[in-house]
C-alpha positions in Angstrom: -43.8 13.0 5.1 -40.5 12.9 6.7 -39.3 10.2 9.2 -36.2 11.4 11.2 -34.3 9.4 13.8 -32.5 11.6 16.5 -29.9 10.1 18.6 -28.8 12.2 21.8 -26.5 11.4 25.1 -28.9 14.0 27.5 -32.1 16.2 27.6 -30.1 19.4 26.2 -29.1 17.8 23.2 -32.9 16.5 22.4 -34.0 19.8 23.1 -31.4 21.5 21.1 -32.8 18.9 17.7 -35.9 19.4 18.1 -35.8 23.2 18.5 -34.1 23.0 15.1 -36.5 21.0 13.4 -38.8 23.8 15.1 -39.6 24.7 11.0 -41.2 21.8 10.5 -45.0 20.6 11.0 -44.4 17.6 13.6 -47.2 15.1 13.3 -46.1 12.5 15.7 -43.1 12.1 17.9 -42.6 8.2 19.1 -41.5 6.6 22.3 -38.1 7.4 23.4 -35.6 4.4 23.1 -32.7 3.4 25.1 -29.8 2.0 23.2 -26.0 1.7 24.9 -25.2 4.5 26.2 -27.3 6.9 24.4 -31.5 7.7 23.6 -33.0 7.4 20.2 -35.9 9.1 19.6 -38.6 8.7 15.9 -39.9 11.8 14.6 -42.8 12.4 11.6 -43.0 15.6 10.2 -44.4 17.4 7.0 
């Protein structure tokens, strides 16, 4: 199992990583989290 950590500034750039992790099986995408000035967002895939 993979556990990835995706950072972005705005919706087009989260949509952007997770159309490129589009390859992978997700199993769980966790609650988004607002840092200074920008999202992070916990993904677990196979």
């Amino acid at each position: 199992m993979l556990k990835i950590k995706i950072s972005y500034k705005n919706e087009e750039e989260k949509q952007r990583a997770l159309q490129a992790l589009s390859g992978l099986k997700i199993i769980k995408i966790g609650k988004e989290q607002v840092k200074k000035g920008h999202k992070n967002i916990y993904i677990n895939a196979e």
